[in-house]
C-alpha positions in Angstrom: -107.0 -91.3 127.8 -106.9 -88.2 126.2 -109.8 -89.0 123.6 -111.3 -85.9 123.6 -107.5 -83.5 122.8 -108.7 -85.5 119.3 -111.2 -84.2 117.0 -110.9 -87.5 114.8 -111.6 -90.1 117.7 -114.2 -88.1 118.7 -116.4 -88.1 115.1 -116.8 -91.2 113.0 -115.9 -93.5 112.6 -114.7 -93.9 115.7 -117.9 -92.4 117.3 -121.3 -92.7 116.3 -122.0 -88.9 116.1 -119.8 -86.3 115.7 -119.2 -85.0 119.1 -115.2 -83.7 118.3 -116.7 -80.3 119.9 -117.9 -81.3 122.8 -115.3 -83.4 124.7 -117.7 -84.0 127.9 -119.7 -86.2 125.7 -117.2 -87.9 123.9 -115.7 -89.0 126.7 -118.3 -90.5 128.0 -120.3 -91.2 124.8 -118.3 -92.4 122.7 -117.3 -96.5 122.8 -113.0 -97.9 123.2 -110.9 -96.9 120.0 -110.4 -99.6 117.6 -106.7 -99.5 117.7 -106.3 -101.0 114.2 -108.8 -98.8 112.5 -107.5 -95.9 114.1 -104.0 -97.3 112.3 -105.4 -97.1 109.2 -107.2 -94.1 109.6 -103.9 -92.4 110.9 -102.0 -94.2 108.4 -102.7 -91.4 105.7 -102.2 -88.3 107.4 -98.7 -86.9 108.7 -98.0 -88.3 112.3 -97.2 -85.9 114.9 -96.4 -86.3 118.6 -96.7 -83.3 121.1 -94.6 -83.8 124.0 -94.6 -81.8 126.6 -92.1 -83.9 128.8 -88.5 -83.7 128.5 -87.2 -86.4 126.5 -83.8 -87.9 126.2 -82.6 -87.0 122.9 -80.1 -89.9 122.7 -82.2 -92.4 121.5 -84.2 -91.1 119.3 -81.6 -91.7 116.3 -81.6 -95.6 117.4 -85.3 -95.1 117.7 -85.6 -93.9 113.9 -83.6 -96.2 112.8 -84.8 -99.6 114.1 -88.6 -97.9 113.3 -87.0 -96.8 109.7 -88.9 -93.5 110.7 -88.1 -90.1 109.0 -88.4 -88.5 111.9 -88.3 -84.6 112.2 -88.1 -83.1 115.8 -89.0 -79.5 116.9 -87.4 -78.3 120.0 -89.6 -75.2 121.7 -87.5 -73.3 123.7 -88.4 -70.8 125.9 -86.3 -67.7 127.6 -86.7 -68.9 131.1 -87.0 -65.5 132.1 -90.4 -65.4 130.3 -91.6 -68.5 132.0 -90.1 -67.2 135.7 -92.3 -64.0 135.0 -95.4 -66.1 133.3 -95.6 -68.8 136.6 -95.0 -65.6 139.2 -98.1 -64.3 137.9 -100.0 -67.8 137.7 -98.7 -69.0 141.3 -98.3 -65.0 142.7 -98.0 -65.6 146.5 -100.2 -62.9 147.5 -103.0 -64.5 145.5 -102.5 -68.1 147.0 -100.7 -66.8 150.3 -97.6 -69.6 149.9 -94.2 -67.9 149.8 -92.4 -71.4 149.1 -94.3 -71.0 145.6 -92.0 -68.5 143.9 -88.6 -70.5 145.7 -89.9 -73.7 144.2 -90.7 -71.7 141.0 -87.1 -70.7 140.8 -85.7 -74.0 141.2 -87.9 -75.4 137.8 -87.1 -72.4 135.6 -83.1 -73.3 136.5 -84.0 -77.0 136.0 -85.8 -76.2 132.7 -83.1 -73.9 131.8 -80.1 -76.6 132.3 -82.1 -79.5 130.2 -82.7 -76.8 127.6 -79.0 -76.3 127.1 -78.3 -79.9 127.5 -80.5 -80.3 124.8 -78.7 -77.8 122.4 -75.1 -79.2 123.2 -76.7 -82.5 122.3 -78.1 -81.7 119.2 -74.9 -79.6 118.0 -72.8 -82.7 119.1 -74.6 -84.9 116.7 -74.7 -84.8 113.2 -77.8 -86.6 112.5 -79.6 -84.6 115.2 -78.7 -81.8 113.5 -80.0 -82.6 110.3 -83.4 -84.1 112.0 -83.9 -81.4 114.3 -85.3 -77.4 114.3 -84.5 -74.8 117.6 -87.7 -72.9 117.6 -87.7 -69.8 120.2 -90.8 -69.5 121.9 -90.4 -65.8 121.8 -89.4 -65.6 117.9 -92.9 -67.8 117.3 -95.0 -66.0 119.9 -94.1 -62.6 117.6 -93.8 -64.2 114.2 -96.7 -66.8 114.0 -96.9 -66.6 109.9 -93.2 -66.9 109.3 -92.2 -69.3 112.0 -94.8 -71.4 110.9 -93.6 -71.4 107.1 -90.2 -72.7 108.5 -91.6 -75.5 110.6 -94.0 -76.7 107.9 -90.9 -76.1 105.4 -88.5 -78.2 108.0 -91.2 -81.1 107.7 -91.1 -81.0 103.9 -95.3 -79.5 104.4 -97.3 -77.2 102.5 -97.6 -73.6 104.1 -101.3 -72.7 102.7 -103.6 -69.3 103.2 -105.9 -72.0 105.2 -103.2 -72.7 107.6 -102.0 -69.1 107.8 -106.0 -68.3 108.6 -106.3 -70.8 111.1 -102.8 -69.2 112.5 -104.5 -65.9 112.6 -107.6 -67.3 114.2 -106.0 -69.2 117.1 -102.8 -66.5 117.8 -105.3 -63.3 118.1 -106.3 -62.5 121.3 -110.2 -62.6 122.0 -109.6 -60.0 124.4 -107.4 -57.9 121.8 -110.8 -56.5 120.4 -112.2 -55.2 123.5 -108.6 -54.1 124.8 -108.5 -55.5 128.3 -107.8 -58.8 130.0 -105.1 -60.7 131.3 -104.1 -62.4 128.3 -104.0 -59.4 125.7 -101.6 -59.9 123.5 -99.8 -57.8 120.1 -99.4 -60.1 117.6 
């Protein structure tokens, strides 16, 4: 579904050409996955999920353990009043002329807020959580890409290289930082 959010399944062998930059055309060029190639193929690098959906942390200890799965969980959490100010300025009634927008807006962050500290009493309840699991603040990442980055890596028992801080550098500077303007400038 999401073929082309994967650089790998969009060059070979899973495609005939490399197309993992141009995800129009592998979508549409490139044929089904083979699931057990990909398996293989995946097989030797270091799995990693991204969810973006709230999960229910209580079974992922049964999960790990009927899957004998060394599993190592990040939690991203976020100041809610960073993400009230971030969607006001995304869904900013005066641009889309809906005033329910910033009520509705209100009632997410205090959802988001509640499952975040659900989350945390969960994870300080449980021992195993504890051990399998990392806190990373948003904020504390958005400021400190380098050395929050070391501790994940370090967390997952993974290399911290001068590659990886490069790439870091590359994809946390602001393209607009150079020319000093835009919406999305950013200091770090």
């Amino acid at each position: 579904m999401f073929r082309s959010k994967h650089r790998r399944l969009c060059a070979p062998p899973f495609c005939a050409k490399n197309l993992s930059h141009d995800s129009i055309k592998c979508n549409s060029e490139c044929g089904l996955v083979n699931s057990s190639q990909a398996s293989k193929v995946c097989q030797k690098l270091t799995p990693a999920i991204k969810s973006i959906r709230f999960i229910e942390v209580e079974g992922l200890e049964k999960m790990a353990e009927r899957n004998n799965l060394d599993l190592k969980i990040i939690f991203l959490a976020r100041d809610p009043r960073g993400q009230y100010s971030s969607r006001l300025k995304i869904y900013d009634k005066n641009n889309t002329g809906d005033v329910k927008i910033s009520d509705f807006q209100k009632k997410m962050i205090k959802y988001v807020c509640n499952h975040t500290k659900n989350i945390i009493e969960k994870r300080e309840a449980s021992p195993w959580l504890k051990k399998q699991s990392l806190v990373v603040k948003y904020e504390d990442l958005a400021l400190n890409p380098d050395d929050k980055s070391k501790e994940i890596l370090m967390f997952c028992g993974l290399n911290f290289t001068e590659k990886v801080s490069q790439w870091i550098k590359d994809n946390t500077e602001s393209r607009t930082r150079r020319k000093r303007s835009g919406t999305y400038f950013c200091n770090f």
